[in-house]
ROBABA-783995 format. One line per 2 residues: number of its first residue (from 1); for each residue x negated, y negated, z of C-alpha. Coordinates in steps of 0.5 Angstrom, whole numbers, plus 500, padded with zeros to 3 digits. Example, Ala and Ser with C-alpha at 12.3 -4.5 7.8 and 13.67 -1.06 7.14 Angstrom:
2
1	475 509 516; 473 502 514
end
This chain:
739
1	382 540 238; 376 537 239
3	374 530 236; 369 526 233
5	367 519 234; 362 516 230
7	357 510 231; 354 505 226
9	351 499 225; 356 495 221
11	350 491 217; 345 497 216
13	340 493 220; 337 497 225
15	330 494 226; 328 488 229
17	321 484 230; 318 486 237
19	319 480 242; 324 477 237
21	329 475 242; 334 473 237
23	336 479 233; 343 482 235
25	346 489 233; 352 489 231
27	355 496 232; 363 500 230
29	366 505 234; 370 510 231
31	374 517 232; 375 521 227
33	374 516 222; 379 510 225
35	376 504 229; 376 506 235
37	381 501 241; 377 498 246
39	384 494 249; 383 499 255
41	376 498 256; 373 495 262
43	366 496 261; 361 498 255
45	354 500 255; 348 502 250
47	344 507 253; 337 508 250
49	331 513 250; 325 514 246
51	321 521 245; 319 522 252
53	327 521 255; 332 515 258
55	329 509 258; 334 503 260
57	341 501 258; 344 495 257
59	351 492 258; 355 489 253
61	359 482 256; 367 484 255
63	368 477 253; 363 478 247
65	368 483 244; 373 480 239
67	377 485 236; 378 490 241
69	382 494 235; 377 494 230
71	373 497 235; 366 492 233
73	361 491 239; 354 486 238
75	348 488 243; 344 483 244
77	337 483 243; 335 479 248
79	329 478 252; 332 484 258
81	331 488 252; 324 486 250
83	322 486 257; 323 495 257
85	322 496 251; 314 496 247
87	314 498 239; 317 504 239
89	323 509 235; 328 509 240
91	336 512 240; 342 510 243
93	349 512 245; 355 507 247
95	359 509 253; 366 506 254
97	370 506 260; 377 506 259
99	382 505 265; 387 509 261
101	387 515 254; 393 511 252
103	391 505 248; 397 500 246
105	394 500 239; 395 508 239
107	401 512 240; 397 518 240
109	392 515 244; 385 518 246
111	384 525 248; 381 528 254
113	376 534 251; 369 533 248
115	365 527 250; 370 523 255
117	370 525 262; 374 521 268
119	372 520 275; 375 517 281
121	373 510 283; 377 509 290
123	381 511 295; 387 509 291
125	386 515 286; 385 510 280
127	381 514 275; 377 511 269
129	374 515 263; 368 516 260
131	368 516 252; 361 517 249
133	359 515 242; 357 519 237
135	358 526 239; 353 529 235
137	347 526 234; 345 518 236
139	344 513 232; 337 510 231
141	333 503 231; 325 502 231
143	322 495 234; 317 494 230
145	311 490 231; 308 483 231
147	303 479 228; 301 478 236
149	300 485 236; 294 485 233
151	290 479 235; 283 478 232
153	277 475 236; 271 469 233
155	266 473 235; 258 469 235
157	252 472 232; 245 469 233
159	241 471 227; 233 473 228
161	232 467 224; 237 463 229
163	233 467 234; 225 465 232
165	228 457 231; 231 457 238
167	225 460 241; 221 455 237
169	224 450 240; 224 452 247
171	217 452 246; 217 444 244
173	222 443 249; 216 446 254
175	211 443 253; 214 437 252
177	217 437 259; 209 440 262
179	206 434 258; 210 430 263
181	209 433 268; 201 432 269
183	199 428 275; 195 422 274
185	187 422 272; 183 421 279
187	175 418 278; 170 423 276
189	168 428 280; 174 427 285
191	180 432 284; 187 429 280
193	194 430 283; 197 436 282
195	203 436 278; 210 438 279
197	214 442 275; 222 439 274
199	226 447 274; 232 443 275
201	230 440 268; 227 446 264
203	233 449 266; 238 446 263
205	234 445 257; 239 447 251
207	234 451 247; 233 455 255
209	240 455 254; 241 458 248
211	237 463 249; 240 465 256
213	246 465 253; 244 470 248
215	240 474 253; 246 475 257
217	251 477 251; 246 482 249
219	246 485 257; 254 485 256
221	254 489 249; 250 495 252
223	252 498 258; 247 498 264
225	246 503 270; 242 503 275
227	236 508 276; 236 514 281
229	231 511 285; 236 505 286
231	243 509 286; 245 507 293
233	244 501 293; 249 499 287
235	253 506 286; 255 511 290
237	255 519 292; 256 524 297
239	259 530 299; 264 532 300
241	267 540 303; 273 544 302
243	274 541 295; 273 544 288
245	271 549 286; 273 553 292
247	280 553 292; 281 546 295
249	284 540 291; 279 536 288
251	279 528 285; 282 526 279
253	280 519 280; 276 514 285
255	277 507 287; 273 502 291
257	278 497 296; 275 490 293
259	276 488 300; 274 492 304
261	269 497 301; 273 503 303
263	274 508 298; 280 512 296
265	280 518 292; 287 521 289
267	285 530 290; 290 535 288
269	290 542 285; 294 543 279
271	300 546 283; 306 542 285
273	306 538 292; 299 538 292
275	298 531 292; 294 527 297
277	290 521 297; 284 520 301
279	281 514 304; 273 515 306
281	268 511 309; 263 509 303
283	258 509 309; 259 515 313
285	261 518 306; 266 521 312
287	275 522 311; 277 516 315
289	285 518 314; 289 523 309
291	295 522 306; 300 529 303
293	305 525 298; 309 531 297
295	311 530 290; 316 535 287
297	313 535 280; 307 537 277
299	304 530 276; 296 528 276
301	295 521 279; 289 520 274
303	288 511 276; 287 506 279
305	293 502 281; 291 500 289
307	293 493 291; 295 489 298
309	302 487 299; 302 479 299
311	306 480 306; 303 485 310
313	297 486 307; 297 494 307
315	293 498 302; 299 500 297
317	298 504 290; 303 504 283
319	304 512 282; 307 517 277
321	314 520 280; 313 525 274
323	311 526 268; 318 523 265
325	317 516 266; 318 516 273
327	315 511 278; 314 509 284
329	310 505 289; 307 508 295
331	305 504 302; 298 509 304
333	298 505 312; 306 506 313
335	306 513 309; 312 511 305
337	315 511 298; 319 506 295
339	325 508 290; 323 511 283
341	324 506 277; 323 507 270
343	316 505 266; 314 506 258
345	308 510 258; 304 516 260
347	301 518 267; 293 515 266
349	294 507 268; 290 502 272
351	290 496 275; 286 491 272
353	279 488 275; 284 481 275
355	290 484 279; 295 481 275
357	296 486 270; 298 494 270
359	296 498 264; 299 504 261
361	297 509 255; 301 509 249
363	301 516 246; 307 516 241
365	309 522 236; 303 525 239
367	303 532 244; 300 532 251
369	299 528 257; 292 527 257
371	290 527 249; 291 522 245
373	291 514 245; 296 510 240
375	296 503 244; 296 500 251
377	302 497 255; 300 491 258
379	306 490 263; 305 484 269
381	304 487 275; 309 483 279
383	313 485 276; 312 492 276
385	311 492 283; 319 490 284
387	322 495 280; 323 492 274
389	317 492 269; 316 486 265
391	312 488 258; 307 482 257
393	302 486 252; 301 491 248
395	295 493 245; 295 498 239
397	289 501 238; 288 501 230
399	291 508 228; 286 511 232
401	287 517 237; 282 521 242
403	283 528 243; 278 534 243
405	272 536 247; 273 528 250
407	279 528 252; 281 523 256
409	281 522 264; 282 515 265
411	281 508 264; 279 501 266
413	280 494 264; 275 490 265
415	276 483 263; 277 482 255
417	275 490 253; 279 497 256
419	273 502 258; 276 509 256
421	273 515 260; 273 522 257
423	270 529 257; 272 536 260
425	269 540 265; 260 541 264
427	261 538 257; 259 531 254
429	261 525 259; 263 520 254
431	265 511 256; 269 509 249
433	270 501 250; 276 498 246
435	277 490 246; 283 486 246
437	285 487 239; 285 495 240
439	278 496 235; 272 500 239
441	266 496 240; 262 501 243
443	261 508 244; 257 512 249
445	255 519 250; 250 523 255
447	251 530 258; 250 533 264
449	243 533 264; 243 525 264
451	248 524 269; 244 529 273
453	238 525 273; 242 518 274
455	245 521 280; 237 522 282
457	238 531 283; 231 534 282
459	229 540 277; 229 544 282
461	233 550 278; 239 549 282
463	245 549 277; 248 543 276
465	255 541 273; 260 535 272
467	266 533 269; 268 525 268
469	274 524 272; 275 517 268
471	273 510 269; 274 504 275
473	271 498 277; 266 494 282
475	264 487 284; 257 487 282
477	254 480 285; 260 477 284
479	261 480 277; 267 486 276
481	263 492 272; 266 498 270
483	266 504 274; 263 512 271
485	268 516 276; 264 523 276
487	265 530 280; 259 535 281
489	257 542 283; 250 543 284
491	248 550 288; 254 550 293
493	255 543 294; 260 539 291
495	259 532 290; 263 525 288
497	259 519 285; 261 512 283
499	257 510 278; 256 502 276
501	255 500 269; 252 494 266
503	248 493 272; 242 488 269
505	238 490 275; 239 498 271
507	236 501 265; 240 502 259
509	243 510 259; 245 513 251
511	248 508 247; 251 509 241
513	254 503 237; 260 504 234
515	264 510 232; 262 517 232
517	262 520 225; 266 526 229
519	272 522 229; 278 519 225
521	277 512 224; 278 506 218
523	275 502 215; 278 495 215
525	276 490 209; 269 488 213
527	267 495 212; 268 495 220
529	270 503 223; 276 501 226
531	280 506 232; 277 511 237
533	274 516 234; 276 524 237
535	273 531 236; 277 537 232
537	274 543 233; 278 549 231
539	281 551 239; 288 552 240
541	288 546 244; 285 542 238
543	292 540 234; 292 541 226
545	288 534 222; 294 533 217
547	298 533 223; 295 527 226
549	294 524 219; 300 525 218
551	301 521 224; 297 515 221
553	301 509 222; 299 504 217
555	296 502 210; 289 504 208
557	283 508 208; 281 514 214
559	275 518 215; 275 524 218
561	271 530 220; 273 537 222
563	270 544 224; 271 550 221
565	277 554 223; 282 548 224
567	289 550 224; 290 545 218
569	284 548 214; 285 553 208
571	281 559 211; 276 559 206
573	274 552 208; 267 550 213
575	268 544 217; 269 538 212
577	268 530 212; 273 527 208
579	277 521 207; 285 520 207
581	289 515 203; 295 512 204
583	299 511 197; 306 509 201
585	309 507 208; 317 507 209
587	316 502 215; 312 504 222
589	312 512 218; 308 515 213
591	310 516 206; 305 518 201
593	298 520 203; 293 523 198
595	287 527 202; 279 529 199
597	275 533 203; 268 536 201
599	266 542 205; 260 545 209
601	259 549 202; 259 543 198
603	266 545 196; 271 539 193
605	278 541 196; 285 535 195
607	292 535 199; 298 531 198
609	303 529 203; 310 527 200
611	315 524 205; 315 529 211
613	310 536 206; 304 538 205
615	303 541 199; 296 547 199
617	290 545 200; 287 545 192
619	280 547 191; 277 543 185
621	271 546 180; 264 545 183
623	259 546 178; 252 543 176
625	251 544 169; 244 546 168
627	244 547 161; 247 545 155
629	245 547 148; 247 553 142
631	242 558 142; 242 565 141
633	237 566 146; 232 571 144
635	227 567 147; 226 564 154
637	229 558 153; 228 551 159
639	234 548 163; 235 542 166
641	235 543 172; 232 549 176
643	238 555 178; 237 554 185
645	241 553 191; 246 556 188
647	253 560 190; 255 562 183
649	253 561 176; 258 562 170
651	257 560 162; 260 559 156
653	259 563 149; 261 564 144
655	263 570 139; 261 571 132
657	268 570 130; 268 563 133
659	271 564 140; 270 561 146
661	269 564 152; 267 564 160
663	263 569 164; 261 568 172
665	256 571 176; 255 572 184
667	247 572 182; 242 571 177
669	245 575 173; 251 574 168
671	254 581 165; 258 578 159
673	263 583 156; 269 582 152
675	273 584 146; 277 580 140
677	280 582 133; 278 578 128
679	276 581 122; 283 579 116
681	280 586 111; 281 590 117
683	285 593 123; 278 592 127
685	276 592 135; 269 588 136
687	267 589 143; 261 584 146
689	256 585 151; 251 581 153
691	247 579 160; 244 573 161
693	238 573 166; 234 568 170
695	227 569 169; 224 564 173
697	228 559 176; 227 554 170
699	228 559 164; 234 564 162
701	235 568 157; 239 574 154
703	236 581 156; 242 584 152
705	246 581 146; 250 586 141
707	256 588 138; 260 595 136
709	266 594 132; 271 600 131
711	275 599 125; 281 603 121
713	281 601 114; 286 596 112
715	292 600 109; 292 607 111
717	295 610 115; 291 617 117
719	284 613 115; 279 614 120
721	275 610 124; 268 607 123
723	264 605 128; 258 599 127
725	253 596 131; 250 588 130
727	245 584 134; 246 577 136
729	253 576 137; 253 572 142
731	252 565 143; 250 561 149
733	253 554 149; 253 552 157
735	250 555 163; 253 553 170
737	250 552 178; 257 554 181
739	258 552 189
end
């Protein structure tokens, strides 16, 4: 007979605080519905997995269970577990080792079918047995997030004011610096010392300061790039053979050795085993060594993760295994893999410009690899590199997500703020830049045609295209700038570039400030768009917007835009901007959102989500009411406003026996027919017909207005019918300019 076992949490309390390594959680075994006897049990573990699979387990110290009848054990949430764990939902299983089935608290003892297993443990046959709570569904708990998790930042502003005050004093400052600077006066005729100037002086002068100081922030705040007839001196191109799109592998990211200058792509095609990294000579542009890694899984190596070992000083490289959260680290000078460990985070990562941190993408409850940002996991790199990653940071990104025709292909942090790479092949390259607290700070966007004239390629009528292959970075005059990683074919060649930013020797490129408009993001209490934006378009890879606002994880108000034919549009909608709202959250989860959107068409449209259901999209009344009266309208009368502009138009009338009624026409046009019985003396029918008409687009009349009524006279049985005829009896009351 098959049994069950059964796992709660004794106190309900199932959440605790990221990084609080205080909390505890108190856990019962049970077999069908009685405690469960731990009095054999030599070892007890709590195994835990999130959405993307197993992630770690933690042992629970034998000392530590009391009462080994009441089958009550306590887990410790202590820095091990903060150290593997970032704010997530995760779910566990407890796995008993029990040295015999037969406790002495059970007479019937412990079964050997469903979820418990033996294995033998030595040469002397002694068998242990596995017993595995719960055995259906596990139990759940969730590591919300801190306060540190979403750390704000004093930012200084100089005003134009401020500006005008500090330029006029630096003006001060130098001519009074050059006033004692002046040599002394010689004797009529004869020629005076020349002066000297005190640099050191002027230099340190505080309005020059200032002024400096703003000059370089605003450099900092837009992205630099050297012009094309400079490239090579500050970036990097070349060509390269046997690559895409001939059948070859092809970059899915680039690096430059900081040390060395060398340069190391990481080239596969989208087969299994095709990885390899390649190290070329920046100079000769040549391939001086190639390395085939060999991997079992479909895995892209899509960062930048090289570094030195402390020892040796080879070239080493922090890999995805697979795409289930494997990792490993890889020696490029002896050709060899270390052993797999596990790491929270999906496979587009990078080592930051200080080497002291490796980064992950975060991308919880959302589909795909490459689509979507929901956080960075922060980890320390030393730590990484010995198999055991220690979470340092994590760096939600303010609800926002990135996905569509910009996807993500890679990133680089570079000091305080994360560049975001994105972009599919001959489409728009976009840098989206985030800071330390997650909320974007800059968004740039150029085409292929930009990158072609950055590169330097004439207009020779040759076709060209590209696509971004993510973000690195290089030392610019003793500066870490960021890096645009680019892949292009022009005619029959196929060519890599590096391309610097923020070079102040470099002209600005395109530049947007903020967030597009063709994004989801929100406004937090200063008015400031919050979160990456993201294109949805109406492909299938393009996911549903309820889906991803149904994803929004925090209070507050999101803006949207969506093209027509998305999956979550009703299919009469164009594309629409709109706003979501959200009423409730039940902890990290969405409870409650009320969602408006107008369309293309000037149509109003609602949605409601309610705990997990969407209801249908609710299309609201458009109109414009054009004019407003009672007439009988024999005579042209003139609206208010013009009818033009619109879809549809209605009225309202009213019949002469004080019935109140609505027409719709498709065009300028309104055919009014209807009936009613309304005469007490008599069993009577009226039928009305009228036609309202637009003569011009400021006058409209009845062209038509009559009635027949057909009636029996009251009382008799075989009486025959009469039929009369009476002009204007409709009135207009309302007429409507409809979307």
């Amino acid at each position: 007979m098959q049994v069950s076992k059964e796992l709660y949490f004794t106190d309900g309390n199932n959440e605790v605080k990221y990084l609080d390594t205080t909390a505890s959680f108190n856990l019962a075994i049970t077999q069908d519905g009685s405690a469960f006897d731990l009095t054999n049990a030599t070892a007890i573990d709590v195994k835990v997995a999130n959405d993307t699979g197993y992630v770690f387990d933690k042992s629970i110290d034998m000392a530590t269970i009391k009462q080994p009848l009441a089958g009550l054990i306590t887990m410790p949430v202590d820095t091990e577990v903060m150290n593997a764990l970032v704010p997530d939902d995760y779910t566990i299983e407890v796995w008993v080792t029990l040295s015999s089935l037969v406790t002495p608290g059970s007479q019937e003892g412990l079964t050997d079918d469903g979820s418990t297993t033996n294995t033998t443990t030595s040469s002397t046959a002694t068998t242990t047995y596995n017993a595995i709570f719960p055995s259906d569904d596990p139990q759940g708990f969730t590591i919300t997030e801190n306060v540190m998790s979403d750390s704000g930042d004093v930012i200084p502003v100089m005003s134009l004011d401020t500006f005008q005050q500090e330029f006029d004093q630096l003006k001060t400052d130098l001519t009074n610096k050059v006033a004692t600077l002046q040599g002394p006066k010689g004797d009529k005729g004869d020629k005076g010392d020349t002066g000297t100037v005190d640099n050191t002086g002027l230099i340190s002068a505080p309005a020059f300061q200032s002024l400096q100081t703003a000059t370089t922030e605003l450099q900092q705040n837009a992205l630099m790039i050297n012009p094309a007839n400079d490239f090579n001196k500050a970036s990097l191109l070349f060509e390269v053979a046997g690559r895409w799109p001939v059948g070859g592998a092809v970059a899915q990211s680039m690096q430059c050795d900081i040390k060395t200058g060398i340069i190391y792509a990481a080239e596969q095609t989208d087969d299994a085993g095709s990885q390899r990294i390649v190290k070329y000579n920046p100079d000769t542009k040549a391939i001086i060594q190639e390395r085939a890694l060999n991997l079992d899984a479909v895995v892209w190596f899509e960062g930048n993760s090289l570094y030195h070992d402390a020892v040796t000083g080879d070239v080493m490289f922090v890999l995805p295994y697979d795409l289930l959260g494997n990792w490993f680290i890889y020696n490029f000078d002896t050709d060899t893999k270390g052993t797999p460990f596990r790491m929270v985070g999906q496979t587009i990562y990078c080592i930051d410009d200080t080497g002291k941190y490796f980064v992950t993408i975060n991308s919880k409850d959302m589909p795909g690899v490459n689509g979507y940002i929901t956080g960075f996991n922060v980890f320390d790199l030393t730590s990484v590199i010995s198999g055991v990653p220690k979470l340092v940071n994590y760096i939600p990104v303010k609800d926002g997500i990135v996905r569509g025709n910009n996807k993500i292909q890679g990133f680089q942090m570079v000091g305080d703020s994360i560049y975001i790479g994105r972009g599919t092949y001959n489409q728009r390259f976009r840098t989206t830049v985030i800071d330390n607290t997650g909320a974007v700070t800059a968004d740039y966007v150029w085409d292929q045609n930009d990158i072609k004239k950055i590169i330097g390629f004439p207009d020779d009528g040759q076709v060209f295209t590209c696509e971004s292959e993510g973000m690195s970075y290089n030392i610019v005059n003793g500066k870490a700038v960021p890096v645009i990683v680019d892949i292009g074919r022009r005619g029959s060649g196929v060519y890599y570039a590096m391309i610097n930013l923020n070079d102040t020797n470099g002209v600005k490129i395109r530049y947007t400030s903020g967030v597009s408009v063709a994004g989801m993001t929100r406004m937090d209490v200063s008015g400031i768009n919050r979160g990456l934006a993201f294109n949805l378009g109406s492909t299938a890879q393009d996911p549903s917007i309820l889906d991803c606002l149904k994803n929004v994880h925090e209070y507050g108000s999101y803006n949207f835009t969506v093209a027509q034919g998305n999956t979550g549009l009703a299919p009469e909608m164009g594309s629409v901007s709109g706003i979501a709202i959200v009423r409730e959250m039940d902890g990290y989860n969405l409870n409650k959102m009320m969602v408006i959107a107008v369309d293309y068409n000037n149509c109003t449209w609602t949605n409601y989500f309610d705990k997990g259901t969407w209801m249908q999209w609710s299309k609201q009344l458009n109109y414009v009411p054009l004019w407003i009266g009672s007439s009988k309208m024999n005579q042209p009368v003139t609206l208010n406003k013009p009818a033009s502009g619109y879809k549809r138009y209605a009225a309202i009338y009213q019949t002469s026996n004080g019935n109140g009624m609505f027409a719709v026409g498709d065009g300028k046009t309104i055919i009014i027919n209807c009936f009613n019985n309304g005469n007490g003396a008599a069993a009577a029918t009226t039928f009305y017909e009228a036609q309202l008409i637009f003569p011009t687009i400021t006058t409209a009349r009845l062209s038509v207005n009559g009635a027949n009524s057909l009636a029996v006279p009251n009382g008799a049985s075989n009486g025959t019918p009469t039929m009369s005829t009476s002009p204007g009896d409709i009135t207009i009351k309302e007429i409507w300019g409809m979307m």
